[in-house]
GUSEMI-962866 format. One record per atom (N, C-alpha, C): residue in three letters; atom name; x, y, z. Coordinates in Angstrom, 3 decimals. Layout:
BEGIN
   tido   sedren         px         py         pz
    ALA       CA          X          Y          Z
...
//
This chain:
BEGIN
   tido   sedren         px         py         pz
    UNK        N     86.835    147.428    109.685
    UNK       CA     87.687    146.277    109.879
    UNK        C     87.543    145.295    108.716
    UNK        N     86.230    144.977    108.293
    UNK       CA     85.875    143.975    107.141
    UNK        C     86.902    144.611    105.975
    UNK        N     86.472    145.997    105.699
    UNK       CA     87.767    146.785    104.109
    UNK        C     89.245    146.312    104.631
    UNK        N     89.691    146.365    105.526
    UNK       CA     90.805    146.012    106.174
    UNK        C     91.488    144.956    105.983
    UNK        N     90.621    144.115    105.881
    UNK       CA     91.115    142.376    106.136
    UNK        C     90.910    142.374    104.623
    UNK        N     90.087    142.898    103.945
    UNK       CA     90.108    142.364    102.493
    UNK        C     91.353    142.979    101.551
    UNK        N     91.647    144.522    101.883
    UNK       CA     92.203    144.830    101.424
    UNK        C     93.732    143.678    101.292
    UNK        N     94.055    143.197    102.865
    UNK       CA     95.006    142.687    103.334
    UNK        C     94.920    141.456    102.670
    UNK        N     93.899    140.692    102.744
    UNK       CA     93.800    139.636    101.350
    UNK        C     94.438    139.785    100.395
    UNK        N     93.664    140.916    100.000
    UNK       CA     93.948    141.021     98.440
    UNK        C     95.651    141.301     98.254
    UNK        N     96.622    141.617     99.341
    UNK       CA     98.091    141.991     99.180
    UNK        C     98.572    140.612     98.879
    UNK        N     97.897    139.779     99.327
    UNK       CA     98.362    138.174     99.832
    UNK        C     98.238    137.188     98.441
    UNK        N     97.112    138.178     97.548
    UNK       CA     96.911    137.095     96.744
    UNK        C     97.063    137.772     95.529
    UNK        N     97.429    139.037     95.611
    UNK       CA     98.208    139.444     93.877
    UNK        C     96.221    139.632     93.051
    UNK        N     95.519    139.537     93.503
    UNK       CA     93.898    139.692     93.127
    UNK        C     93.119    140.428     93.912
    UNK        N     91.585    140.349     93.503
    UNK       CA     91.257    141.099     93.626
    UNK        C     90.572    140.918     94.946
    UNK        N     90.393    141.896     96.230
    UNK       CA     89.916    141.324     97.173
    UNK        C     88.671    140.008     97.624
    UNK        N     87.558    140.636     96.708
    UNK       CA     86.460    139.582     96.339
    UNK        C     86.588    138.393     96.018
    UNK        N     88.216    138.151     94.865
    UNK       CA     88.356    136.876     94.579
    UNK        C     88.934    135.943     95.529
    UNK        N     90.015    136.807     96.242
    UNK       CA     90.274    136.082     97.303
    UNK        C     89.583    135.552     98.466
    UNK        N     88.666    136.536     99.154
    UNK       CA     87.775    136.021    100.021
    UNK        C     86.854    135.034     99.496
    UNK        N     86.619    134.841     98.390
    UNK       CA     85.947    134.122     97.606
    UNK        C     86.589    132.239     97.813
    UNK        N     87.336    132.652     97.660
    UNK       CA     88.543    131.480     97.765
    UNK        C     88.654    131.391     99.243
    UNK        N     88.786    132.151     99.681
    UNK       CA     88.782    131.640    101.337
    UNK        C     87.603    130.870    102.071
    UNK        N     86.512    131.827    101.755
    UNK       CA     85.233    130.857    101.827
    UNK        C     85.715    129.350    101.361
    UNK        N     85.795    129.238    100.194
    UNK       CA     85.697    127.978     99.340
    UNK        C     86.783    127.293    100.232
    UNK        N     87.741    127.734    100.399
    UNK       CA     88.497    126.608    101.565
    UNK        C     87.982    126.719    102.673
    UNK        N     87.388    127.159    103.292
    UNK       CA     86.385    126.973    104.634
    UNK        C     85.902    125.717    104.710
    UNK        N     84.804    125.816    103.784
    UNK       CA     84.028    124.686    103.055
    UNK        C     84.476    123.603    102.950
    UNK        N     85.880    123.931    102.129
    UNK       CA     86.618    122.750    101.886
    UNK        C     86.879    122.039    103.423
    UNK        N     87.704    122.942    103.954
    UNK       CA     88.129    122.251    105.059
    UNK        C     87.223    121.634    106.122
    UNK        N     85.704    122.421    106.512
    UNK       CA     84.731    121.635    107.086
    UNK        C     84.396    119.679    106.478
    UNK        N     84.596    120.028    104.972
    UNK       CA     84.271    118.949    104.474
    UNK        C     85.114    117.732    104.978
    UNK        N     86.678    118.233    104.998
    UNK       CA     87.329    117.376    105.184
    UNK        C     86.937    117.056    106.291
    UNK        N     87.179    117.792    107.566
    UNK       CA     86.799    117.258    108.660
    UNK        C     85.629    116.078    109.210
    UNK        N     84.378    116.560    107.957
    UNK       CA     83.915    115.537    108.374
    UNK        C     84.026    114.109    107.824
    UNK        N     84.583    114.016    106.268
    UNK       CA     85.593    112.964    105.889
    UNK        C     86.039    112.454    106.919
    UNK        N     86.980    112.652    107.313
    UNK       CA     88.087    111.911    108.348
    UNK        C     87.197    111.118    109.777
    UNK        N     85.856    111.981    110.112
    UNK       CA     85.327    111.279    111.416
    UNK        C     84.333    110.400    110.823
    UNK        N     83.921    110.381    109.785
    UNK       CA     83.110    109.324    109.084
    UNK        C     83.690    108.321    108.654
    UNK        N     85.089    108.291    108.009
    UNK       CA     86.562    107.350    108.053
    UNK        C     86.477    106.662    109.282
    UNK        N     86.685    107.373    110.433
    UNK       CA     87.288    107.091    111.916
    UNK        C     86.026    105.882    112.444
    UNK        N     84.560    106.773    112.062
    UNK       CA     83.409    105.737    112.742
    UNK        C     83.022    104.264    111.783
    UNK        N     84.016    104.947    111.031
    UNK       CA     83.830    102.962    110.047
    UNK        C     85.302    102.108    110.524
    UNK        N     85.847    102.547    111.345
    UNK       CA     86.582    101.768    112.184
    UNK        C     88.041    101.965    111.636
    UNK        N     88.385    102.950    110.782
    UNK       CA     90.222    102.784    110.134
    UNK        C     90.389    104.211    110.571
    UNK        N     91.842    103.838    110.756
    UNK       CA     92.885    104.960    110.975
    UNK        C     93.137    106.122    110.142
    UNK        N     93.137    107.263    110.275
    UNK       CA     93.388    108.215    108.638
    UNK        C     94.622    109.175    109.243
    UNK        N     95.624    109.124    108.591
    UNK       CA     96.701    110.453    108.836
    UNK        C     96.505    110.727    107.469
    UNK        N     96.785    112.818    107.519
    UNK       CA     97.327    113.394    106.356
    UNK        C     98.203    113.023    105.253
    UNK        N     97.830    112.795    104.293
    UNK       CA     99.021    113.511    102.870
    UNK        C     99.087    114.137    102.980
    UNK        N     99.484    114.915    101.249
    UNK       CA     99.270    115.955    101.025
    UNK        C     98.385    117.057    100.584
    UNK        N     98.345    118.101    101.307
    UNK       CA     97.115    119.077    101.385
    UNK        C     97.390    120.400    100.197
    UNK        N     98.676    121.135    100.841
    UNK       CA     99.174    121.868     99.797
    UNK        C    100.686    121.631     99.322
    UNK        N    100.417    122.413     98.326
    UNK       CA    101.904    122.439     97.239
    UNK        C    102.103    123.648     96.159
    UNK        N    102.979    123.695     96.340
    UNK       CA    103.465    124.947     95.974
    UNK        C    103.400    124.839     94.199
    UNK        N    103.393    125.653     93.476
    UNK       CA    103.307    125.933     91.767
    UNK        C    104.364    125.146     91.688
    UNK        N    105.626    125.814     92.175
    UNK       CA    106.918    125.055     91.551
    UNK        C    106.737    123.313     91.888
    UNK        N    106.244    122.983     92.897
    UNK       CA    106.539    121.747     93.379
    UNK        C    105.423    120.503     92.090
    UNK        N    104.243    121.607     91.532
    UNK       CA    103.190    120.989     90.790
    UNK        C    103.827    121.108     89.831
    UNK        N    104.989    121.901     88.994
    UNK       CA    105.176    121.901     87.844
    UNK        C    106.544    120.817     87.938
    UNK        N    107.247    120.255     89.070
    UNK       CA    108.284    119.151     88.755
    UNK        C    106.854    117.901     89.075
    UNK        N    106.099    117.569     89.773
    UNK       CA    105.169    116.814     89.839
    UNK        C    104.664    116.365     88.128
    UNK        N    104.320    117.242     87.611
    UNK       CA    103.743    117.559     85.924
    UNK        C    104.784    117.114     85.303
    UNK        N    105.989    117.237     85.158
    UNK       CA    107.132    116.922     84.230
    UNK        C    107.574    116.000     84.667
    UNK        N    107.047    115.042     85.745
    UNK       CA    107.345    113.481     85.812
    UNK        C    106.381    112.511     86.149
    UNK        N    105.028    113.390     85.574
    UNK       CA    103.873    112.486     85.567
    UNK        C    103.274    111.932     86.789
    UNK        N    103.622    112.694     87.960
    UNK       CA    103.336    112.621     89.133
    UNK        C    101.883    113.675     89.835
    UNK        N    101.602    114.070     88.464
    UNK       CA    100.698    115.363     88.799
    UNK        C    100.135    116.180     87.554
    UNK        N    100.057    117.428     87.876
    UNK       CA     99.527    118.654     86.962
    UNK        C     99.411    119.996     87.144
    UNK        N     99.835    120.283     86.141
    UNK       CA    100.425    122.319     87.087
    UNK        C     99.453    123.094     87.593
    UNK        N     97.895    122.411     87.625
    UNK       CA     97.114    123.415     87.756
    UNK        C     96.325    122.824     89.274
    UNK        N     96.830    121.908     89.738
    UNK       CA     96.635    121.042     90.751
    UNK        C     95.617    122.034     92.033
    UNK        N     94.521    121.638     92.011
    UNK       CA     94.068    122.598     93.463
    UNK        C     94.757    121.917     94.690
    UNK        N     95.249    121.422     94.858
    UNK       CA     96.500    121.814     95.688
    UNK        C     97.077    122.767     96.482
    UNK        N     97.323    123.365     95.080
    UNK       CA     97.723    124.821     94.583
    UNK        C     97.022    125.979     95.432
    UNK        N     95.678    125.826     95.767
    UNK       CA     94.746    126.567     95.758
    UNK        C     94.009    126.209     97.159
    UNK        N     94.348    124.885     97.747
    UNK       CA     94.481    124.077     99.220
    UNK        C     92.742    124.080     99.278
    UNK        N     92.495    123.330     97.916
    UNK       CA     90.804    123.030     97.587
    UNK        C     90.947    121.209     96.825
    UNK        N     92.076    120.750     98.019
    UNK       CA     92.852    119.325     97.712
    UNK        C     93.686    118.740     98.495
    UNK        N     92.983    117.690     98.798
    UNK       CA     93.807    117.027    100.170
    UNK        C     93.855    115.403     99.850
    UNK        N     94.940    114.626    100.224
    UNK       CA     95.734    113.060     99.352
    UNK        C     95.355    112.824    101.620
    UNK        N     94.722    111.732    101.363
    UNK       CA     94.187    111.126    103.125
    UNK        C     94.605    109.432    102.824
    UNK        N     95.448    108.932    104.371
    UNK       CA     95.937    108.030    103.659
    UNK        C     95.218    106.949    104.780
    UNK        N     94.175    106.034    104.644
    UNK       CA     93.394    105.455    105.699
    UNK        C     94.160    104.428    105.767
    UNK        N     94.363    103.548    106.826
    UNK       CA     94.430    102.611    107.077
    UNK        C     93.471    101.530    108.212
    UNK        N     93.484    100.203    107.964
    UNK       CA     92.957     99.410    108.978
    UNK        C     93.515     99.133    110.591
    UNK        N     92.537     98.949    111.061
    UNK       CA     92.852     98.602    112.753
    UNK        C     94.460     97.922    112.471
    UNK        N     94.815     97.015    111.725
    UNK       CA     96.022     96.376    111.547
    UNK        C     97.289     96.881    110.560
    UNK        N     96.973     98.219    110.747
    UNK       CA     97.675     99.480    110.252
    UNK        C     98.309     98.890    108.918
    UNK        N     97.069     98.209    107.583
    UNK       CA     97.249     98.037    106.112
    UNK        C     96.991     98.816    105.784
    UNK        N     97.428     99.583    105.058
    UNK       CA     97.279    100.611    104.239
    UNK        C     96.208    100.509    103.201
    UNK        N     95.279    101.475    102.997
    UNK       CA     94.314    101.028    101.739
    UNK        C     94.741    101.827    100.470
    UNK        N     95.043    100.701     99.203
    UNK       CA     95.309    102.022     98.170
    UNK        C     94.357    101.633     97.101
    UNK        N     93.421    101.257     96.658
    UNK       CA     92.732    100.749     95.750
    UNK        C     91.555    101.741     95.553
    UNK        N     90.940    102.187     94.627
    UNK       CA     89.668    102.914     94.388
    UNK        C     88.311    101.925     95.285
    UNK        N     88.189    100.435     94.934
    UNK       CA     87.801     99.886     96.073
    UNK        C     87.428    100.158     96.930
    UNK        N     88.946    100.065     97.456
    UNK       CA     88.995    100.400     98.831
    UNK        C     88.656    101.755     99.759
    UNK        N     88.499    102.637     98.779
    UNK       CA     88.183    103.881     98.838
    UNK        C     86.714    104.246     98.752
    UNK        N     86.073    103.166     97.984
    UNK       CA     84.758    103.582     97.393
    UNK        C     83.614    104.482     98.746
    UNK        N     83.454    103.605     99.546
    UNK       CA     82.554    104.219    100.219
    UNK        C     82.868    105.663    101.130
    UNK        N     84.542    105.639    100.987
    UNK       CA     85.159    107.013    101.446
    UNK        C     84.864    108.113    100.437
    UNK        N     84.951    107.897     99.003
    UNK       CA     84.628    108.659     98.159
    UNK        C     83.335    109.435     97.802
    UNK        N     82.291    107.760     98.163
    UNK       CA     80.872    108.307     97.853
    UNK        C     80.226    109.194     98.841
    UNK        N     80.608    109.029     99.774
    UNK       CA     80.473    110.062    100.961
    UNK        C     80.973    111.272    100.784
    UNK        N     81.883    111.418    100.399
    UNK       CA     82.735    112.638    100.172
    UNK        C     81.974    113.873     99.220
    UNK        N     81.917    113.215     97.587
    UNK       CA     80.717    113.630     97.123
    UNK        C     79.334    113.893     97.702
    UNK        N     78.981    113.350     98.267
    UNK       CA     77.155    113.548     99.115
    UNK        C     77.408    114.597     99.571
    UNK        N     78.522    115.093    100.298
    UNK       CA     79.375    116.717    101.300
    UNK        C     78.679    117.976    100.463
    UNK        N     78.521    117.645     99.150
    UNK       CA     78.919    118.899     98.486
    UNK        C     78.967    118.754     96.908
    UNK        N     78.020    119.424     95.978
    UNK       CA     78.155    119.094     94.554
    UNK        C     79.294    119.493     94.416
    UNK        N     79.774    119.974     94.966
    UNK       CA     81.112    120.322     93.775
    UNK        C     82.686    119.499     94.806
    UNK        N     82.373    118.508     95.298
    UNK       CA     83.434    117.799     96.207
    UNK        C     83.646    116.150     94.571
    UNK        N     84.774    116.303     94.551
    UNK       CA     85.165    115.190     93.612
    UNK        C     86.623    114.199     94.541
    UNK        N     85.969    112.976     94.213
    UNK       CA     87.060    111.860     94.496
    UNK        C     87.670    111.635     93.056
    UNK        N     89.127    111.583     93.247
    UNK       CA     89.985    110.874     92.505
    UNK        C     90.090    109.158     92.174
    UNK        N     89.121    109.046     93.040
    UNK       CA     88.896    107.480     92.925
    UNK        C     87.942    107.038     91.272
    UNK        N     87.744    108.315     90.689
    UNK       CA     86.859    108.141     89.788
    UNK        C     87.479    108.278     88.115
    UNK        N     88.392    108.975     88.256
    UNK       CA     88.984    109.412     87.568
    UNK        C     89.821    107.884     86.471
    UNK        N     89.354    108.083     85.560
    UNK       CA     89.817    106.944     84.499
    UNK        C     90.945    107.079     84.131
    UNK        N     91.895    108.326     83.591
    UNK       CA     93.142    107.899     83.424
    UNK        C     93.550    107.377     84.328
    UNK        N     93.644    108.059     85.139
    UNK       CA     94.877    107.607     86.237
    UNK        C     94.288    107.912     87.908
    UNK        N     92.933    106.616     88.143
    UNK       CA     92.703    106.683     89.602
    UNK        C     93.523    106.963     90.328
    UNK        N     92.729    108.104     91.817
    UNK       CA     93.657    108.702     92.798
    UNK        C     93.069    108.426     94.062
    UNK        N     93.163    107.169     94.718
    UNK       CA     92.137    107.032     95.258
    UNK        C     92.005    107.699     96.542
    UNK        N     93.390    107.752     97.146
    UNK       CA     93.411    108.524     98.203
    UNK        C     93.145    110.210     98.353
    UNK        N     92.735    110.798     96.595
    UNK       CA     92.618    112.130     96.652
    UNK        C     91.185    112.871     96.859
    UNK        N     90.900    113.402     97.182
    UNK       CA     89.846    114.385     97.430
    UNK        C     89.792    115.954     97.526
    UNK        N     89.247    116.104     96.323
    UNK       CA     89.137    117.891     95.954
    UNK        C     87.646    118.782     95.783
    UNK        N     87.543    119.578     95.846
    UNK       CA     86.647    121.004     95.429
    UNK        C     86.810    121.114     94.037
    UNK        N     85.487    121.029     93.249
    UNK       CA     85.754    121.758     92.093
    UNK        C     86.298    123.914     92.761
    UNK        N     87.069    124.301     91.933
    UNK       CA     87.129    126.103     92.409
    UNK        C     86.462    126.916     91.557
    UNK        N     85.465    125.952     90.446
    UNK       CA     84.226    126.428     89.708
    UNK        C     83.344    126.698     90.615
    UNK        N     83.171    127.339     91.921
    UNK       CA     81.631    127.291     92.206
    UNK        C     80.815    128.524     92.064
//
């Protein structure tokens, strides 16, 4: 059953079975992480609904050609999720700031977990990704 499911991976992902399960793990991970993001959000008292989690190549390469993004976006790869918190008085938080202690937490998850809140060109504060180096 295990050759089975990998093989079946591997139809799914144009690679090689290993790499894909590889990647599946890594969004496992990912996604545990998030989860606990969002209830560590929740017990500091603000609201969190979804952004965006995934996106398609095409959608990263009009994102990229209007400076809204980058074609190589883990996104792409759903090792990247945009969380949009708000306060009891449903304000929206968009500031790196405002993000900070959502971020630094986020990182502690996991060496290879990165906030966009850090990022000098162009802070993201609401973003949170996986390096897919691991």
């Amino acid at each position: 059953m295990k050759y089975v499911l990998a093989f079946l991976l591997s139809l799914v992902s144009y690679g090689s079975p290993k790499l894909h399960i590889d990647l599946v793990d890594q969004q496992s991970v990912f996604s545990e992480n998030v989860a606990k993001l969002i209830e560590f959000v929740e017990r500091k008292g603000y609201k969190v609904t979804l952004g965006e989690a995934y996106r398609t190549h095409e959608q990263a390469l009009i994102y990229s050609h209007t400076g809204l993004g980058i074609v190589n976006s883990l996104h792409c790869q759903r090792l990247a999720i945009d969380l949009n918190v708000f306060t009891k008085e449903e304000k929206r938080l968009v500031s790196a700031q405002d993000y900070l202690q959502f971020g630094e937490y986020w990182e502690k998850l996991d060496m290879h977990n990165i906030w966009g809140g850090r990022w000098l060109h162009r802070p993201d504060a609401d973003h949170f990704q996986m390096d897919e180096a691991r």
